[in-house]
C-alpha positions in Angstrom: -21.1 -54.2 -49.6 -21.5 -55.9 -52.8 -25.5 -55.8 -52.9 -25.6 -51.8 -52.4 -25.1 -49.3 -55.1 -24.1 -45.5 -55.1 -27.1 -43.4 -55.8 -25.1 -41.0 -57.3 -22.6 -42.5 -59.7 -24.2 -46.4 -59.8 -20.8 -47.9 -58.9 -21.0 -51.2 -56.4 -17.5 -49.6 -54.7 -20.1 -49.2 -52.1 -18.9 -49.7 -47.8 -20.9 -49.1 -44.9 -19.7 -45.8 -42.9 -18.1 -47.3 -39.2 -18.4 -45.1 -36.2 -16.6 -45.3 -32.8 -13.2 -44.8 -31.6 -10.9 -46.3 -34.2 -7.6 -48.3 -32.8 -4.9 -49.0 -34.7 -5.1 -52.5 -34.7 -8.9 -51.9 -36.8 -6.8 -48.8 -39.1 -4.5 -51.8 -39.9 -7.6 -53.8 -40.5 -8.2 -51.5 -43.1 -5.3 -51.3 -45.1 -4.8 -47.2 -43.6 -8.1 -46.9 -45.9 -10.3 -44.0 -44.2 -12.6 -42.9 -46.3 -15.5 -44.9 -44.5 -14.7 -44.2 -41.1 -17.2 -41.2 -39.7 -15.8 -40.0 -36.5 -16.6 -41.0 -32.6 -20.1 -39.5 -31.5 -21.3 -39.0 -34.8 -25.3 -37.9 -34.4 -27.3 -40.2 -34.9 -30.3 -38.2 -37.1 -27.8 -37.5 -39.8 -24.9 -39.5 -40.2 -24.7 -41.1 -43.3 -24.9 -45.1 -43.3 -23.1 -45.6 -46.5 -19.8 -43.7 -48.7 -19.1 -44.6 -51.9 -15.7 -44.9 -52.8 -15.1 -44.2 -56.5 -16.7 -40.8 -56.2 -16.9 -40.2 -52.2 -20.7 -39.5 -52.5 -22.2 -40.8 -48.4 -25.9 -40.9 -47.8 -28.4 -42.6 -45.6 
């Protein structure tokens, strides 16, 4: 997400947060990264859309 930046720390190491069961075939997608991965029935009202990952600040 290169046009998004953290509101908290301004860095532009910005993903957006993926929901749904997660295979291995997408966890190897991802390099084993899963600091942007939210869960399976995350709620919709409050799940944060975006995680920053120099400082691991996630928001809507």
């Amino acid at each position: 997400m290169k046009d998004k930046v953290c509101p908290k720390c301004k860095s532009k190491d910005v993903e957006e947060m993926m929901y749904g069961m997660m295979y291995f075939e997408a966890c190897e997608a991802f390099g084993g990264s899963e600091e942007f991965y939210g869960g399976c029935s995350p709620d919709d009202e409050t799940r944060p859309d975006f995680i920053c990952l120099s400082c691991g600040y996630e928001w809507k």
